[in-house]
N, C-alpha and C positions, 0 to 999 in steps of 0.2 A: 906955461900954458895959461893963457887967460879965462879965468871964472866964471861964469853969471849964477846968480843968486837971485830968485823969483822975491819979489816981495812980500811979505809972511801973508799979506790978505790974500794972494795970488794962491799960494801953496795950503791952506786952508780951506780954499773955495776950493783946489783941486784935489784934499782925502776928501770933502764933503760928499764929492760928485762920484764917489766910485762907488761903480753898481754892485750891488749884489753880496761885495767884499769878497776876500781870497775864497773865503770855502763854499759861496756858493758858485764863482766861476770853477774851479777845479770842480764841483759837482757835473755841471755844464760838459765840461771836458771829459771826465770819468765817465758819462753817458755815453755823450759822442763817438768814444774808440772802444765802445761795444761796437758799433755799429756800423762800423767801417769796414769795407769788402777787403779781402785780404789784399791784394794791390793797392787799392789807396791806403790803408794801413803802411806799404810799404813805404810811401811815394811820399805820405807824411813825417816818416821817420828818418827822410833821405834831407828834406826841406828843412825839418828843426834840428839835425845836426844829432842825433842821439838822443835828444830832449824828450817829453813825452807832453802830451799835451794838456797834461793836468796841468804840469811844470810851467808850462808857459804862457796858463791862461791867463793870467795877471800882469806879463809884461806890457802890455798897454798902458794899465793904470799906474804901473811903476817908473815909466818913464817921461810921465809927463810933466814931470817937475825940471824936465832936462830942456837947455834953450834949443837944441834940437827939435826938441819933439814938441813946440810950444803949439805950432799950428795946427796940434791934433786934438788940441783940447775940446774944439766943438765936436769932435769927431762921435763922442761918447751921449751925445743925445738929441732928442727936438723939441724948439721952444714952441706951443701951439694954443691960439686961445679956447678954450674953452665951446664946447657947444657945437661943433662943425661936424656936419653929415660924412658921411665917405667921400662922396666926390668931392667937398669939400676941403676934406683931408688931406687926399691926392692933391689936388690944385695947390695948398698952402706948402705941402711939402716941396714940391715944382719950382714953385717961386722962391724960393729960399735963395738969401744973394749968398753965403756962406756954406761951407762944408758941411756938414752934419752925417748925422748918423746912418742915414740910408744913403747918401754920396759914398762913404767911407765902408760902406759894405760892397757898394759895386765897384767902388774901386779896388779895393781886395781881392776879390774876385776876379776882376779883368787883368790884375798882376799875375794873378795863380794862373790864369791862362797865357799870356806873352811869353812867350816861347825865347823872344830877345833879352829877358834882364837875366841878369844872374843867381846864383845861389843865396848867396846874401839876401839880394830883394825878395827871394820868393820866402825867405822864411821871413825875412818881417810883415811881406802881406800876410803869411798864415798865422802870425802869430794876432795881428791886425783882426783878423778872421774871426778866431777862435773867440778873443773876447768879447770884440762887438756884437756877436748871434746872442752871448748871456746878455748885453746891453740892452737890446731891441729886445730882450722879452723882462725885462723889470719896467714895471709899469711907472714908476715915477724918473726915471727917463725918457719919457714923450711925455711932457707934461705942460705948466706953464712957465714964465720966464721969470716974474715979479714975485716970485716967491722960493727962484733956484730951485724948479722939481723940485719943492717939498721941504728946504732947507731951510726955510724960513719960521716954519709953522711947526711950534715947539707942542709938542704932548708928553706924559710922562708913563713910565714903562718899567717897569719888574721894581718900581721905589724910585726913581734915578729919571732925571731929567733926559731927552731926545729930539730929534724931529723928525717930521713923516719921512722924511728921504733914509733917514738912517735906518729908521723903525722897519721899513722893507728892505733895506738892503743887507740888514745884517744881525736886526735884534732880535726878530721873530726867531731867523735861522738859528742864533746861540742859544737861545729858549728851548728852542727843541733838542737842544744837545748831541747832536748828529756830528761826526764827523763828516768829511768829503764821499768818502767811499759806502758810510752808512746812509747817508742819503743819497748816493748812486744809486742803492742797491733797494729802497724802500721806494722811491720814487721813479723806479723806469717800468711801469705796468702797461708799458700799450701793446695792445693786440698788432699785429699787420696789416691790419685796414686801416687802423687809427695811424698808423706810422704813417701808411704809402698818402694818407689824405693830409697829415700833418707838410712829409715833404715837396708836396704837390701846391702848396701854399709858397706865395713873394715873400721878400723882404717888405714890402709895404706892406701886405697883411699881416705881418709878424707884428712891425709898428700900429697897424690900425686896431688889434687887440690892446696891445699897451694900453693907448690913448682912451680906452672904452672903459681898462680896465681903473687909469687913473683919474678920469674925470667922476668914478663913483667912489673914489678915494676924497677927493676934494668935498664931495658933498655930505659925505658919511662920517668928517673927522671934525672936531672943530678944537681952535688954538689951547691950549693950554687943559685939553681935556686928558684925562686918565684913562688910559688903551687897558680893557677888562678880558678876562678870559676869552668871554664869548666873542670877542672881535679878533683875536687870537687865532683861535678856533678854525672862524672863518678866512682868516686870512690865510694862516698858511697853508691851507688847501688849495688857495692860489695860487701861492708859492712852489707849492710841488710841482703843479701844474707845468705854470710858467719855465722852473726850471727843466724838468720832460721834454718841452715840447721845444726849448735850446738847444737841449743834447739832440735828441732826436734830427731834429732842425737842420742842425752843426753837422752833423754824419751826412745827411741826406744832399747839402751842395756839396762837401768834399767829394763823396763820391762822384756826384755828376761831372767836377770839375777835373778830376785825379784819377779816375780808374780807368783811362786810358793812357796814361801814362809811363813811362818805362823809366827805370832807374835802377841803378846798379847798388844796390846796397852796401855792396863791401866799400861802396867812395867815403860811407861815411865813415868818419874818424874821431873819435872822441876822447878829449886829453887826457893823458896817465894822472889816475888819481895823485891828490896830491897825497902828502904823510896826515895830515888831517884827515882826509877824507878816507883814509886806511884806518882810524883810530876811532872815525867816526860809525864805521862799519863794524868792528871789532866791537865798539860799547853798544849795538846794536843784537849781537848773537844771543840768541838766549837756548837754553835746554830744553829740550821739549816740554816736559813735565812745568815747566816753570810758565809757559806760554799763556794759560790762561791769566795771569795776573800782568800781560802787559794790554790787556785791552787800549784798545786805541792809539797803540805805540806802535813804530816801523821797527819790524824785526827780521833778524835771520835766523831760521829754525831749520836743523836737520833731522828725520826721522824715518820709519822703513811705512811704507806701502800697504794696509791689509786688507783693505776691502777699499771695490770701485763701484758705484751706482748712477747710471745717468739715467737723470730725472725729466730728460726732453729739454728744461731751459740753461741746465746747467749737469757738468758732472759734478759727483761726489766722493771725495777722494780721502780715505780718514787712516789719520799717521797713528802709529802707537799701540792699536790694538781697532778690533774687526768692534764694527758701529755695534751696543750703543756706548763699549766703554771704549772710544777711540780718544787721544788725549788731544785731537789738533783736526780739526776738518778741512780742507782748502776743496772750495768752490769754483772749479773751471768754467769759465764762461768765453763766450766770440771763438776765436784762433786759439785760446788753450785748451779747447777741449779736446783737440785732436792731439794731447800727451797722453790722452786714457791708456791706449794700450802700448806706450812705450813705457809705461812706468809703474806699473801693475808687477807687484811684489819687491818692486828695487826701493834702494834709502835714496832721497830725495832732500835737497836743501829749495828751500822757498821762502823765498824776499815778498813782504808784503805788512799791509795793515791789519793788528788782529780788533777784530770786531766779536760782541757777545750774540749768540744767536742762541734762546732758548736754552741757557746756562752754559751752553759749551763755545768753547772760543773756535776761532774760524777766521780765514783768510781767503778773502776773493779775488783767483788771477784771470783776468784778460791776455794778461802778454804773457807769450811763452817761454821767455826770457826771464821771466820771475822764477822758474823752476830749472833748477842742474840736478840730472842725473847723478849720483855718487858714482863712483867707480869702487 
């Protein structure tokens, strides 16, 4: 089989350009499949093959180093000068002779609907999908071209050298020391007015915030300056933001796109773990009692039922003993809240991230597939 090999300048300029980084697209994603109607929940699960779409928010970026996927490299943003009104906006993005980032969303989109390709094609539109909505809301992603969105323009940040593209798309986020799921869970505060007007917004208004919000990036930063708290501060309030209104965003066309759709669930097939992946599961178990000290770790914990409390956005479901000395809380939220009353006093095994909430550890499941009834 014949190789190709990108040229190291080529493969450099393309970790430079990836938005957001892994954990704030899996954040994006982890939003998103709250808010998916139970059919398009389904419909997506049929298209990624078993996958989940935290899992596959990243294959975009991962695969562009492949000579396959070389033509997708504009796909991931827009070059724009400076200073240009809305209609302006619209007009410059029109005329664009190349692919880019609002091309590569409608084309996603018009794949998820063609009824003619196949299985295959539709999970890479969706997987297509999934990253580009985090793409179009990082703001040095629509930015300008003589400076690579930001890559050019070095500042320095926590002691240690950067540039403004990196600085948004992944230093603020490590700063705040969030994992994926903790910044799910910290950052999706919208009301349902604020959803229903967020989804009621283009893909080109998703872009024309970027652009508003990078062009006061450019003016606010300057080369070689030292990023201080209070810009910090400021920023990743944006950040939250930005990320919110992707996931939100992300749920809001799937759905449009998918919840008429029909699919047989039981087609999908997902391959027999391998012995690794048995062993990798196994160094994953932990005891209940012990649960608290894997913060931030993927575990598998079994424990019985004592008390259930639903709090309107979420159930509350506490293993070990009745709330306040339960030794494990797991937080039902979307489609798993309807386990409440299947599992109200039975022992319970639950796959998931433990996060600290107010001293006590805690797991929050979406999918109801994270929880097996014991027998």
């Amino acid at each position: 089989m014949r190789k190709y090999i990108l040229p190291v300048s080529l493969v450099i300029l393309v970790i430079g350009l990836a938005s957001w980084g892994a954990k704030g697209h899996r954040a994006v994603a982890t939003i998103a499949e709250k808010h998916l109607s139970a059919n398009t929940s389904k419909v997506v699960a049929y298209y990624l093959k078993g996958e989940s779409m935290t899992d596959a928010s990243s294959w975009a970026d991962e695969i562009r180093g492949d000579q396959k996927y070389r033509k997708t490299f504009s796909w991931h943003f827009l070059n724009l000068p400076l200073g240009l009104s809305r209609d302006q906006f619209v007009e410059a993005v029109g005329k664009q002779d190349k692919d880019n980032i609002y091309t590569a969303i409608l084309k996603a989109e018009a794949n998820l609907k063609d009824q003619g390709l196949t299985t295959d094609q539709k999970n890479e539109a969706l997987k297509f999908l999934i990253h580009l909505v985090g793409d179009a809301h990082q703001p040095m992603h629509v930015s300008r071209a003589e400076d690579k969105g930001g890559n050019d323009i070095q500042v320095r940040y926590d002691n240690n050298g950067t540039n403004l593209h990196s600085l948004w798309d992944s230093k603020m986020i490590d700063h705040e020391g969030l994992n994926n799921v903790e910044m799910a869970q910290k950052y999706d505060w919208a009301n349902v007015a604020q959803i229903k007007k967020w989804q009621n917004d283009s893909p080109m208004q998703w872009l024309w915030e970027s652009y508003q919000i990078s062009s006061e990036l450019y003016a606010d930063i300057k080369p070689g300056e030292t990023i201080d708290e209070d810009y910090y501060k400021k920023s990743i309030a944006v950040i939250h933001l930005r990320i919110e209104q992707a996931g939100i965003r992300l749920a809001g066309e799937l759905n449009k796109l998918l919840e008429n759709e029909h699919v047989n669930i039981t087609d999908v097939r997902l391959a027999p773990p391998t012995q690794a992946d048995k062993l990798e599961v196994k160094g994953r178990e932990v005891k209940l009692e012990d649960v608290k000290s894997q913060t931030g770790k993927e575990v598998s914990v079994k424990g019985k039922v004592f008390t259930i409390k639903d709090i309107g956005s979420m159930v509350l479901v506490n293993l070990g003993a009745a709330y306040p000395e339960q030794l494990l809380t797991i937080a039902l939220k979307g489609k798993a809240k309807d386990l409440a009353a299947q599992i109200d006093g039975k022992v319970i095994r639950v796959e998931g991230t433990v996060i600290d909430y107010k001293g006590k550890p805690e797991i929050i499941i979406v999918d109801p597939a994270r929880i097996t009834i014991m027998k």
